[in-house]
DSSP file (Angstrom, degrees, kcal/mol; ACC not computed):
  #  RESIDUE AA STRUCTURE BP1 BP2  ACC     N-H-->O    O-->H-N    N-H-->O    O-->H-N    TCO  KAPPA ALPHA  PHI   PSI    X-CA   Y-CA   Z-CA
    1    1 A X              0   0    0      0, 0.0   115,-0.2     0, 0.0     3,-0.1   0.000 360.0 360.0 360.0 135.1    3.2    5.2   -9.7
    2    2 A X        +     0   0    0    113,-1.1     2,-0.3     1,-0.2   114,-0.2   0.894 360.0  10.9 -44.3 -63.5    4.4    8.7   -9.7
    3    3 A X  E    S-A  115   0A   0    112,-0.7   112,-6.0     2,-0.0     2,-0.3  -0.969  73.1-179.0-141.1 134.5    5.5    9.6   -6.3
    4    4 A X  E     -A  114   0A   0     -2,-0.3     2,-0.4   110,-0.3   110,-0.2  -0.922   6.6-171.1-154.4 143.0    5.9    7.0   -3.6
    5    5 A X        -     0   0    0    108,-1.3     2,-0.2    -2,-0.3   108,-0.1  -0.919  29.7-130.3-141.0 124.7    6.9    6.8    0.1
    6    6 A X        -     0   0    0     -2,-0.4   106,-0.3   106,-0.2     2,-0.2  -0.518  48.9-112.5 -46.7 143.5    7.7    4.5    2.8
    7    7 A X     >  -     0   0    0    104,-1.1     4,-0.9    -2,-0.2    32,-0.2  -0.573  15.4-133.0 -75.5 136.9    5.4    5.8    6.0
    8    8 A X  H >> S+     0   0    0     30,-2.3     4,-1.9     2,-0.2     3,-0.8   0.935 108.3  63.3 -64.8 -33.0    7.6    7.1    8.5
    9    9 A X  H 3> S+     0   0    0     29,-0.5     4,-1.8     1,-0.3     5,-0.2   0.882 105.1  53.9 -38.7 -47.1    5.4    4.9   11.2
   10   10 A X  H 3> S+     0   0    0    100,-0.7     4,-0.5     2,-0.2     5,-0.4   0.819 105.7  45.6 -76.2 -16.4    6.8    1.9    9.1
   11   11 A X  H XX S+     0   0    0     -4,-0.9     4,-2.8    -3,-0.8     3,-2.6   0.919 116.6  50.0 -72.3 -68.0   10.5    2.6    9.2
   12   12 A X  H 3X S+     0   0    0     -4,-1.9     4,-1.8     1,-0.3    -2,-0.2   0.811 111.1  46.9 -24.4 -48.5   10.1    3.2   12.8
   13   13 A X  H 3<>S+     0   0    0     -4,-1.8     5,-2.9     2,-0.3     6,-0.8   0.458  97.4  65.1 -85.6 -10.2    8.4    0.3   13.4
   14   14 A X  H X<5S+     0   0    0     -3,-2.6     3,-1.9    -4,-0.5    -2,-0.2   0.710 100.4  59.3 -80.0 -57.1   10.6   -2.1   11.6
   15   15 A X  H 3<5S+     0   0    0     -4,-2.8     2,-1.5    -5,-0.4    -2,-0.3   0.895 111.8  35.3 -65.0 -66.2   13.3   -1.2   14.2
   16   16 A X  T 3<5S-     0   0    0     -4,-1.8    -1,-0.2     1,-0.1    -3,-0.1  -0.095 120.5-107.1 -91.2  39.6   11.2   -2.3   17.4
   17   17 A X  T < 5 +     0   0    0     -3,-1.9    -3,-0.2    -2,-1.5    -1,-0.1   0.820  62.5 159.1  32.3  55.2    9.5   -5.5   15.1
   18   18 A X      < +     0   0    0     -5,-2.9     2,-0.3    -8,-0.1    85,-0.2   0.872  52.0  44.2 -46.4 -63.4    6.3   -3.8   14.9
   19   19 A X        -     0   0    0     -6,-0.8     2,-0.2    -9,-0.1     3,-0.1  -0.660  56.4-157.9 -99.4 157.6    4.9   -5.7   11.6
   20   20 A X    >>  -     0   0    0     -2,-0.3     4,-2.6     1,-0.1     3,-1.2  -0.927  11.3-170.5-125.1  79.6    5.0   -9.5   10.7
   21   21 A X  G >4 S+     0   0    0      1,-0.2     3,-0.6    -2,-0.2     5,-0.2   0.943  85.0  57.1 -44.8 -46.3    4.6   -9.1    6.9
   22   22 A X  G 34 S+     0   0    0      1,-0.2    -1,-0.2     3,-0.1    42,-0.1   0.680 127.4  15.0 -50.6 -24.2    4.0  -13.2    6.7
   23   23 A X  G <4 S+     0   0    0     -3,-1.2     2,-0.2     2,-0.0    -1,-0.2   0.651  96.2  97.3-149.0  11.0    1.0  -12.9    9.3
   24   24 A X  S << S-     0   0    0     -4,-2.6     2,-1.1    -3,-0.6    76,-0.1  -0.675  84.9-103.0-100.9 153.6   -0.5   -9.3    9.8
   25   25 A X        -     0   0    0     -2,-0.2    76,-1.1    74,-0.2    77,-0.3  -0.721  42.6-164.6 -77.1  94.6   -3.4   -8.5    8.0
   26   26 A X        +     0   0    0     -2,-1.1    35,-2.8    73,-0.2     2,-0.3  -0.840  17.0 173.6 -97.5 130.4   -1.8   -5.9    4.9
   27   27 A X  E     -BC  60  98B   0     71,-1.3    71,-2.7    -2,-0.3     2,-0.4  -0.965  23.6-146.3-140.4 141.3   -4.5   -3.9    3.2
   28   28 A X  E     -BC  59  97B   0     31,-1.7    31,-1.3    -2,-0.3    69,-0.2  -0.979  11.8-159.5-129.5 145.3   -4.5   -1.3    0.8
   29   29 A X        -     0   0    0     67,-0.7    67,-0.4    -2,-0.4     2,-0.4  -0.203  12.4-131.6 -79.6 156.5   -7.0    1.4    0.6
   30   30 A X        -     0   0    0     65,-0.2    19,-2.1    -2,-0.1     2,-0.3  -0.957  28.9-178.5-120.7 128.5   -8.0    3.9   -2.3
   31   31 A X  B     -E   48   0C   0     -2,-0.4    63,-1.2    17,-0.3    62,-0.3  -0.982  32.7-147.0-140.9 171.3   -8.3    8.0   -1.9
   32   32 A X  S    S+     0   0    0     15,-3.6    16,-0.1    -2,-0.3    15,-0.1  -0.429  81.1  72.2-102.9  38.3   -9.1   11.1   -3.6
   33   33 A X        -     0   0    0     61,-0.3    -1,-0.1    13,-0.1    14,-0.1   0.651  67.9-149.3-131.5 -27.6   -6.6   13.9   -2.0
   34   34 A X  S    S+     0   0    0     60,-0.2    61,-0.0    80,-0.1    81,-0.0   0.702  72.6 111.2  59.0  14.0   -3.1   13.0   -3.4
   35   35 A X        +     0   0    0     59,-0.1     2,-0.2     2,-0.0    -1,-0.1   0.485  34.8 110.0-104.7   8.9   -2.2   14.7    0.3
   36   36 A X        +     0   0    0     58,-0.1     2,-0.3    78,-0.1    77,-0.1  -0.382  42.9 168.9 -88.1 174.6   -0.9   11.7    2.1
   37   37 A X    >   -     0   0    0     -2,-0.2     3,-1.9     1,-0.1   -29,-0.1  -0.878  52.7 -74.6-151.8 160.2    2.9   12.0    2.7
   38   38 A X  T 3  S+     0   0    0     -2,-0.3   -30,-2.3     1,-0.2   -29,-0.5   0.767 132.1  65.9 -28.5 -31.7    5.5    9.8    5.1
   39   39 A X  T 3   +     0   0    0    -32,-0.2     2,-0.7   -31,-0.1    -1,-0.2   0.734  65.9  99.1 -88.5  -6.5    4.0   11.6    7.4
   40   40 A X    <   -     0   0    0     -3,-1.9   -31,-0.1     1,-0.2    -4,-0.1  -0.552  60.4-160.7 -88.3  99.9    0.2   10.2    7.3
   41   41 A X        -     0   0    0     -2,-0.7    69,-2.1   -34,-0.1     2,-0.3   0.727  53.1  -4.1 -63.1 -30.0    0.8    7.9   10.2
   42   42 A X  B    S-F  109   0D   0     67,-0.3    67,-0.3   -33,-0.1    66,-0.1  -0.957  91.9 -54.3-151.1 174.9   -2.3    5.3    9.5
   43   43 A X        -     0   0    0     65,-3.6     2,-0.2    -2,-0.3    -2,-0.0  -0.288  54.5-171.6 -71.7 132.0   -5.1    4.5    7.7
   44   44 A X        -     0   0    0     -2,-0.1    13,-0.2     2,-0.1    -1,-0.1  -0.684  35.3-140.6-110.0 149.8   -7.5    7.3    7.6
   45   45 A X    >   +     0   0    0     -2,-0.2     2,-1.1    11,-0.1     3,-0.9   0.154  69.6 125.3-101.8  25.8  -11.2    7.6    6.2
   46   46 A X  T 3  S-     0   0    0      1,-0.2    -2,-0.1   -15,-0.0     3,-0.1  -0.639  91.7 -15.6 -46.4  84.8   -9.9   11.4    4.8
   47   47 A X  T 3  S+     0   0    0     -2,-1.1   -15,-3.6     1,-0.2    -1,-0.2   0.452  93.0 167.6  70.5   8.6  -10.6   11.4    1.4
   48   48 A X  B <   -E   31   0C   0     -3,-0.9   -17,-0.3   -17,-0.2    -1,-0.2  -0.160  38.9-100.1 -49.6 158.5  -11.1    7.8    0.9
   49   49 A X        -     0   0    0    -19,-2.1     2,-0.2    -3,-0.1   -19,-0.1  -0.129  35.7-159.3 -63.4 171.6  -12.6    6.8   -2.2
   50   50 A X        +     0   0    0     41,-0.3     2,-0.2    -3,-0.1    41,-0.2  -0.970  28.4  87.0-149.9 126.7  -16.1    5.9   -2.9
   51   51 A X  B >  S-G   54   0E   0      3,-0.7     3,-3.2    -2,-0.2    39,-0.1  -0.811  71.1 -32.1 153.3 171.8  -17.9    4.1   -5.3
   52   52 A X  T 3  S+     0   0    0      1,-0.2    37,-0.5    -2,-0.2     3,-0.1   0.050 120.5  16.6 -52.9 128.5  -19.5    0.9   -6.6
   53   53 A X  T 3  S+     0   0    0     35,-0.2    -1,-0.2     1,-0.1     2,-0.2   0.661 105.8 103.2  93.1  -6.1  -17.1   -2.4   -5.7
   54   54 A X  B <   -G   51   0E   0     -3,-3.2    -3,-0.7    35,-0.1     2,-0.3  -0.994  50.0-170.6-144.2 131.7  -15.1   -0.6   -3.0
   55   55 A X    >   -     0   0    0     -2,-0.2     3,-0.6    -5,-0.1    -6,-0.1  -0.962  36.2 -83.5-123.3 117.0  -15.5   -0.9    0.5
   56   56 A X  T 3  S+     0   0    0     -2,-0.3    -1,-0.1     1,-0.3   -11,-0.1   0.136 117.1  22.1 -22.4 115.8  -14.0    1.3    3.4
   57   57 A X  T 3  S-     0   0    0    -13,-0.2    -1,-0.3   -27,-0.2   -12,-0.0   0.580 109.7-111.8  94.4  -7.9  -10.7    0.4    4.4
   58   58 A X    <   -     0   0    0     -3,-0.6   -29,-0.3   -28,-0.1     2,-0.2   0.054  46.7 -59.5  63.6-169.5   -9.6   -1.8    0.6
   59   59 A X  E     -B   28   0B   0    -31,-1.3   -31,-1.7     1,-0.0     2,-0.2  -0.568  53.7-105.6 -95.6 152.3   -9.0   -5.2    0.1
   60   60 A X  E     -B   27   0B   0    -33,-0.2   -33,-0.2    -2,-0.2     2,-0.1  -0.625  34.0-132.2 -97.5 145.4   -6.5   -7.2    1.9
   61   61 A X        -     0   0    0    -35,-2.8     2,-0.3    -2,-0.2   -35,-0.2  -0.277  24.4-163.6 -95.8-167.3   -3.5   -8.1   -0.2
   62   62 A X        +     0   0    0     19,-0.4    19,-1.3     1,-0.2    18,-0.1  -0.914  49.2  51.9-172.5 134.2   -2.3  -11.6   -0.3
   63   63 A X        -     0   0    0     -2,-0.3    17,-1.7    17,-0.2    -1,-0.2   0.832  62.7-168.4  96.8  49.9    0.8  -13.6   -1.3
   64   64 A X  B     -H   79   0F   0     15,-0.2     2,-0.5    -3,-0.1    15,-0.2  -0.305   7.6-178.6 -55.6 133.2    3.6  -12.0    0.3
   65   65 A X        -     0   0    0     13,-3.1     2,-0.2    -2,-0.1    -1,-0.0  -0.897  11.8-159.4-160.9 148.8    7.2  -12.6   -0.4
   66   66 A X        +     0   0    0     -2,-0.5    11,-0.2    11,-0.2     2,-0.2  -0.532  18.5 163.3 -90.5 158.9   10.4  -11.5    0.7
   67   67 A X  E     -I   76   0G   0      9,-1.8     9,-1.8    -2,-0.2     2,-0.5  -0.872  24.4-129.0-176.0 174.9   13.7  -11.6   -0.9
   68   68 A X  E     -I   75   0G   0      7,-0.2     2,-0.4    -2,-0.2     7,-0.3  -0.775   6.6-165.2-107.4 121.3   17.1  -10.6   -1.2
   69   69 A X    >>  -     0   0    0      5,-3.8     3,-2.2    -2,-0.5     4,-0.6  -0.214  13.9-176.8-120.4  85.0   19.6   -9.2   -3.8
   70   70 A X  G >4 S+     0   0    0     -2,-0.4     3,-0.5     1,-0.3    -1,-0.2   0.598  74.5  69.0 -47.8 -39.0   22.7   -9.7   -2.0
   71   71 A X  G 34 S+     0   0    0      1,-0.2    -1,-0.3    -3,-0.2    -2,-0.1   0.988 119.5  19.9 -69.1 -27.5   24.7   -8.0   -5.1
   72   72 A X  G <4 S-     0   0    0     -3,-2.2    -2,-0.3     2,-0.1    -1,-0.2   0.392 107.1-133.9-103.2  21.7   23.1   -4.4   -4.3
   73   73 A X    <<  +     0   0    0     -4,-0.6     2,-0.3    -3,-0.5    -3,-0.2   0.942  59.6 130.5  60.0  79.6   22.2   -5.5   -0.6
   74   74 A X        -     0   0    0      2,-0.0    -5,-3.8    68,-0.0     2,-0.2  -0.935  44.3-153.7-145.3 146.3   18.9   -4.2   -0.6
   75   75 A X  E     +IJ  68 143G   0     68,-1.2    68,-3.9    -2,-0.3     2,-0.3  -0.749  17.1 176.7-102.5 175.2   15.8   -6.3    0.6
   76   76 A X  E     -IJ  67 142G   0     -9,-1.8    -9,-1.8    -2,-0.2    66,-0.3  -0.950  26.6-127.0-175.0 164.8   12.0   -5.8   -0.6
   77   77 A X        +     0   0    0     64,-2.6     2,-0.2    -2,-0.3   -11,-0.2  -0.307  24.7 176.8 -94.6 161.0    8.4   -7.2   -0.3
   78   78 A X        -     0   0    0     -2,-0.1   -13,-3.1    56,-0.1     2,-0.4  -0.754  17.3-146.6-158.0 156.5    6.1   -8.1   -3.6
   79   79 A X  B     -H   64   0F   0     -2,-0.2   -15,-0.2   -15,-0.2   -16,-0.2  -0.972  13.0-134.4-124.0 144.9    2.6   -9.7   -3.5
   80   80 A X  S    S+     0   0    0    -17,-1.7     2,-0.4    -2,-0.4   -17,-0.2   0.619  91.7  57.2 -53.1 -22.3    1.4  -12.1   -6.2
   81   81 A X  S    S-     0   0    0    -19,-1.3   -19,-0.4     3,-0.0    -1,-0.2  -0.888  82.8-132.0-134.6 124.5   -1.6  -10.6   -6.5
   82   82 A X        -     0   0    0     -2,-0.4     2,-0.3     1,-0.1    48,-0.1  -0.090  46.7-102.8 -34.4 145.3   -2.4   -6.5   -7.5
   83   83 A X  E     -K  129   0H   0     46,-0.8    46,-2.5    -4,-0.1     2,-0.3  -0.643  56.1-167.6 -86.9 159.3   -4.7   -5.3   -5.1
   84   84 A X  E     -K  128   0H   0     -2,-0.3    44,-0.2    44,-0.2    42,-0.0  -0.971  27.2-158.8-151.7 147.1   -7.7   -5.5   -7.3
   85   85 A X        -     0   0    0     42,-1.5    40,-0.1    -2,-0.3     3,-0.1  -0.433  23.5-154.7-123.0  49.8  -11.6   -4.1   -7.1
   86   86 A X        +     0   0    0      1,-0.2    40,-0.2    40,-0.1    39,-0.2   0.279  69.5   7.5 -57.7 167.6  -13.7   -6.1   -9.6
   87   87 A X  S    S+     0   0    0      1,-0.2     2,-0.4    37,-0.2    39,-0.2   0.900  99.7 159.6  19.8  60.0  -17.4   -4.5  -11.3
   88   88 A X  E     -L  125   0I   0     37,-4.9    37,-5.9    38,-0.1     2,-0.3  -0.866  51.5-161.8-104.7 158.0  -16.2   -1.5   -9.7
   89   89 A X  E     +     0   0I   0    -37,-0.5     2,-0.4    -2,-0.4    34,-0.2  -0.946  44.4 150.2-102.4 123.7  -17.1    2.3  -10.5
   90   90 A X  E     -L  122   0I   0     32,-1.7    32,-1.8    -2,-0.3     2,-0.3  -0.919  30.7-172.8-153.1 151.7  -13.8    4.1   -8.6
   91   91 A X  E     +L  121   0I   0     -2,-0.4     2,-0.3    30,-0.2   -41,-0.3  -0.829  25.3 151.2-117.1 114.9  -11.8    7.2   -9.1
   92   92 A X  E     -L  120   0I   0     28,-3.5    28,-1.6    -2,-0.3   -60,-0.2  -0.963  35.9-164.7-155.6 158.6   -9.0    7.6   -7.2
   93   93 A X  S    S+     0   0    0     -2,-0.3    23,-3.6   -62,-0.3    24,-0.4   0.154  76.5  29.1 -99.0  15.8   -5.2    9.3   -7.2
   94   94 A X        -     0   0    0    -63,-1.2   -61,-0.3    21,-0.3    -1,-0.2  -0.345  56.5-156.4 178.4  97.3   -3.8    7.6   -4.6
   95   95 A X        -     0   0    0     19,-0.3    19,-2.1   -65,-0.2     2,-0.4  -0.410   5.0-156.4 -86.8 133.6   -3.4    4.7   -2.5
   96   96 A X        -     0   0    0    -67,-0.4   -67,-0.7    17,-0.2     2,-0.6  -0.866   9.1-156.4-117.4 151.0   -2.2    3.6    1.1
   97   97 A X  E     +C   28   0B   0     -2,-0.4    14,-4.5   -69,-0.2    15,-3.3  -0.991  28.4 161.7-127.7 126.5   -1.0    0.0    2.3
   98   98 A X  E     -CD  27 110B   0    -71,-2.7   -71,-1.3    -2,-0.6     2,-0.3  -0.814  40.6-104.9-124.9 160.0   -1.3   -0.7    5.5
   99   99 A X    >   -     0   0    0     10,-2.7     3,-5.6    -2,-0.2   -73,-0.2  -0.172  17.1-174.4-138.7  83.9   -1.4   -3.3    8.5
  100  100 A X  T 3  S+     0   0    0      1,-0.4   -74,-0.2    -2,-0.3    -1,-0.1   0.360  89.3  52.7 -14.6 -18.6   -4.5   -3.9    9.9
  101  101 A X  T 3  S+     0   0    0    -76,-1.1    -1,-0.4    -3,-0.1   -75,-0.1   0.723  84.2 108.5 -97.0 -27.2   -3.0   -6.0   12.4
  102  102 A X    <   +     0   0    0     -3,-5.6     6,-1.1   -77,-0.3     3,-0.1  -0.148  35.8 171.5 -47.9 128.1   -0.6   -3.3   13.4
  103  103 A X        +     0   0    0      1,-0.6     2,-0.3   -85,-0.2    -1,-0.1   0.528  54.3 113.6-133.6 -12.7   -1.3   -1.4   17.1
  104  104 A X  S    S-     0   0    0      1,-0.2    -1,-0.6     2,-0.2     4,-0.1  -0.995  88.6 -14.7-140.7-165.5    1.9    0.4   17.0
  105  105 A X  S    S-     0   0    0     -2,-0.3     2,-0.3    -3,-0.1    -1,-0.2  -0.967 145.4 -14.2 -80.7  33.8    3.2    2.3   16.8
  106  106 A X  S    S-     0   0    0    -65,-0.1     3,-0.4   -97,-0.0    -2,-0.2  -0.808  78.0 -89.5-165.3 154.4   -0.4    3.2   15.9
  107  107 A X  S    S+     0   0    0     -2,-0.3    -4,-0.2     1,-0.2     3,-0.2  -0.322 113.1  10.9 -62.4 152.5   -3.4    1.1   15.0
  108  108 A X  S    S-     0   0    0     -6,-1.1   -65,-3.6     1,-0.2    -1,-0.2   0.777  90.5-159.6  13.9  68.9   -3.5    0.4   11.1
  109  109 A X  B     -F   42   0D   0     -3,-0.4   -10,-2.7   -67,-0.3   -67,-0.3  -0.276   9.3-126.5 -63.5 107.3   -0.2    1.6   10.9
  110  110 A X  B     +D   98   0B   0    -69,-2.1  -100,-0.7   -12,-0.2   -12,-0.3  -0.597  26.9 178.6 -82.3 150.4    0.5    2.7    7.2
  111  111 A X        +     0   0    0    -14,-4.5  -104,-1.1    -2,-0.2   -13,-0.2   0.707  65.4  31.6-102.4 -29.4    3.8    1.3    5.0
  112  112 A X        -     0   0    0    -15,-3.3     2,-0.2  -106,-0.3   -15,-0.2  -0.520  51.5-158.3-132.6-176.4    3.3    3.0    1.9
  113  113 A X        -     0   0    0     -2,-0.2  -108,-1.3   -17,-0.1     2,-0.5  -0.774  15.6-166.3-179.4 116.0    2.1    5.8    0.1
  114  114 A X  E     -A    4   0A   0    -19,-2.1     2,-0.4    -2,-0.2   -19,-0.3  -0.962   4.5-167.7-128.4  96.3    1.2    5.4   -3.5
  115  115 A X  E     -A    3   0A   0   -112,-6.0  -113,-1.1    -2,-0.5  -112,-0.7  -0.798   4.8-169.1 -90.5 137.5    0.6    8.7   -5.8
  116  116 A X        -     0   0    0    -23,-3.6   -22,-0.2    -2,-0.4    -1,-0.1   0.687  40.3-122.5 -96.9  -2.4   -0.9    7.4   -9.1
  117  117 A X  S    S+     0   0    0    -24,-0.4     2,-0.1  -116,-0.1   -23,-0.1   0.960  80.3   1.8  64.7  60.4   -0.2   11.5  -10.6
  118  118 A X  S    S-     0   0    0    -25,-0.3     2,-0.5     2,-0.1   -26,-0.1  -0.345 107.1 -48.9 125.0 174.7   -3.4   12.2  -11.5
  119  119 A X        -     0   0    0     -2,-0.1     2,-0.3   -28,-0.1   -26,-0.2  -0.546  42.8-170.4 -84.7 128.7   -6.9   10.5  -11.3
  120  120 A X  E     -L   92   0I   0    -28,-1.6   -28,-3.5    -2,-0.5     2,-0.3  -0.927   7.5-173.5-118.5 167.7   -7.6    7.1  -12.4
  121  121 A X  E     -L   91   0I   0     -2,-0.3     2,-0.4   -30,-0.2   -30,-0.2  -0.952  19.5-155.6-143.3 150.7  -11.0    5.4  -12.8
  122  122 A X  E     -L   90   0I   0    -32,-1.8   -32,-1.7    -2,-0.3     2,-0.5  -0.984  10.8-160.5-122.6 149.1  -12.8    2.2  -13.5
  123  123 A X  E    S-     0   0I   0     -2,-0.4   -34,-0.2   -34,-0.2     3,-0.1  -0.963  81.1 -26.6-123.2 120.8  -16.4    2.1  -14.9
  124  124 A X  E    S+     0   0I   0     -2,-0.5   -35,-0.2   -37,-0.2   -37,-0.2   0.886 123.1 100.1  46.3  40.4  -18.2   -1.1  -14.4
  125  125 A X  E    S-L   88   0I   0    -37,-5.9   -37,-4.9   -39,-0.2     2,-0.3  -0.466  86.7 -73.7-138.8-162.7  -14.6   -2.8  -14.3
  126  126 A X        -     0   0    0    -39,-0.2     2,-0.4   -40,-0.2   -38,-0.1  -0.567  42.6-162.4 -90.7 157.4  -11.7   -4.2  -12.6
  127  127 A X        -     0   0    0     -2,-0.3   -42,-1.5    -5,-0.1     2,-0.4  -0.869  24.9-179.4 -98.0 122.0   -9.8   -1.1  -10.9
  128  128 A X  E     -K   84   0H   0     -2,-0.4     2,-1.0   -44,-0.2   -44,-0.2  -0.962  33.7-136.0-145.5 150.6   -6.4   -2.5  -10.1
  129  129 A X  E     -K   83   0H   0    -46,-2.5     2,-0.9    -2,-0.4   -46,-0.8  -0.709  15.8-154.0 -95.8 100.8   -3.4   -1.3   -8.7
  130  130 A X        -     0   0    0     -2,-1.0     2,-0.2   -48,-0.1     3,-0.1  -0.424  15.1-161.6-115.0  75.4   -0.2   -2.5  -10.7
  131  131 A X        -     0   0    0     -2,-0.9    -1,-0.1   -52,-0.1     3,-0.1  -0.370  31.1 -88.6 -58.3 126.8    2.2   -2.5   -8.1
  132  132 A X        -     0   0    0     -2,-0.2     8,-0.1     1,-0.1    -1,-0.1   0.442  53.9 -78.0  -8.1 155.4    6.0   -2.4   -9.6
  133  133 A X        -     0   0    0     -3,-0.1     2,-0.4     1,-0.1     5,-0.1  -0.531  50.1-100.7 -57.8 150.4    8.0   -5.6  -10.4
  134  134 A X  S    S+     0   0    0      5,-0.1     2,-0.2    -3,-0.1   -56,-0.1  -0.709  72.7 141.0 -88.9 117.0    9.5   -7.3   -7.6
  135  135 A X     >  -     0   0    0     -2,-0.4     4,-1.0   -66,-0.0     3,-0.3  -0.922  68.7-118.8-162.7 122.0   13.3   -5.8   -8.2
  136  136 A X  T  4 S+     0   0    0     -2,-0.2   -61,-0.1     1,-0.2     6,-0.1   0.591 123.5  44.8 -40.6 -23.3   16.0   -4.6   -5.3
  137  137 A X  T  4 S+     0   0    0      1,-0.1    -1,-0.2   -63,-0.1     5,-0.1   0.837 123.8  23.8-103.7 -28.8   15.2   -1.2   -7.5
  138  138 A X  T  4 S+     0   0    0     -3,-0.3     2,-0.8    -5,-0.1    -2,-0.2   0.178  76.8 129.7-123.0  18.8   11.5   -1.1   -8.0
  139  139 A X     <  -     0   0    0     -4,-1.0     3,-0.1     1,-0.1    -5,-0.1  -0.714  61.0-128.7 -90.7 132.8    9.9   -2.8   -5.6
  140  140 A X  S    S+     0   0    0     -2,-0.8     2,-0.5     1,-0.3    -1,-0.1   0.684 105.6  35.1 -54.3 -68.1    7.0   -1.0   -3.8
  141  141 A X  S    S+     0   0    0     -3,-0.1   -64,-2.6   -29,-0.1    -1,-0.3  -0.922  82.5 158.0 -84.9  90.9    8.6   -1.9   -0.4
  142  142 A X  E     -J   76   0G   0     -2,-0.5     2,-0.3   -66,-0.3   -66,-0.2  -0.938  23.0-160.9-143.5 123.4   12.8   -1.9   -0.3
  143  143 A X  E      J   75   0G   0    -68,-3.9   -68,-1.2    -2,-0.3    -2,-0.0  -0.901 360.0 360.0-111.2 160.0   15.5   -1.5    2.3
  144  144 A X              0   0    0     -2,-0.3    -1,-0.1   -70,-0.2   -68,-0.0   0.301 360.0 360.0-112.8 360.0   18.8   -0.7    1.5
């Protein structure tokens, strides 16, 4: 992914134990604006995608896991499975993960921000989003 951001709402909200990655409902959403920022506090329908296979509001991701890498002391998230759109028609530049379970400090509270640098599309395909390796350096979601 090109350009990507922690949400500020989710730093905030990690200091007063806002989310339960292990048991809130984390979804990520597809848009067309490339204009969401840290600052895009929740999940929006603003420029959501559209199209065959994709439903307002994404897919829920699944198979969370934490870990540690105690030599560069940073922790980070990864899910087993890409969030993934099957026989879809899709174009989109950009993607949010969020947590649908979240009510603050705002309802569907975003964590991430995902610019894909330009538009991709699937036609009559899989559209999937190929989140980073799980890595104290690349991992989607990392504290330091």
């Amino acid at each position: 992914m090109a350009t990507t951001s922690l949400s500020n709402n989710f730093r905030k909200g990690l200091l007063v134990a806002n989310f339960d990655m292990d048991t809130d409902t984390i979804k990520c959403a597809l848009y067309n604006a490339s204009s969401h920022t840290a600052n895009t506090g929740a999940y929006t329908t603003v420029a959501e995608a559209s199209g065959t296979g994709y439903t307002a509001k994404g897919v829920t991701m699944s198979g969370v896991a934490q870990a540690t890498d105690t030599t560069n002391n940073v922790s980070y998230l990864d899910w087993s499975t890409d969030p993934s759109w099957a026989t879809s028609t899709i174009t989109a530049t950009d993607c949010m993960i969020f947590d649908e379970t979240a009510t603050a400090p705002v309802a569907d509270a975003s964590c991430y921000i995902g610019d894909f640098g330009g538009s991709k599309s699937s036609s009559a395909g899989t559209f999937t989003v190929v989140l980073p390796a799980a890595a104290y350096n690349t991992a989607v979601i990392r504290l330091a």
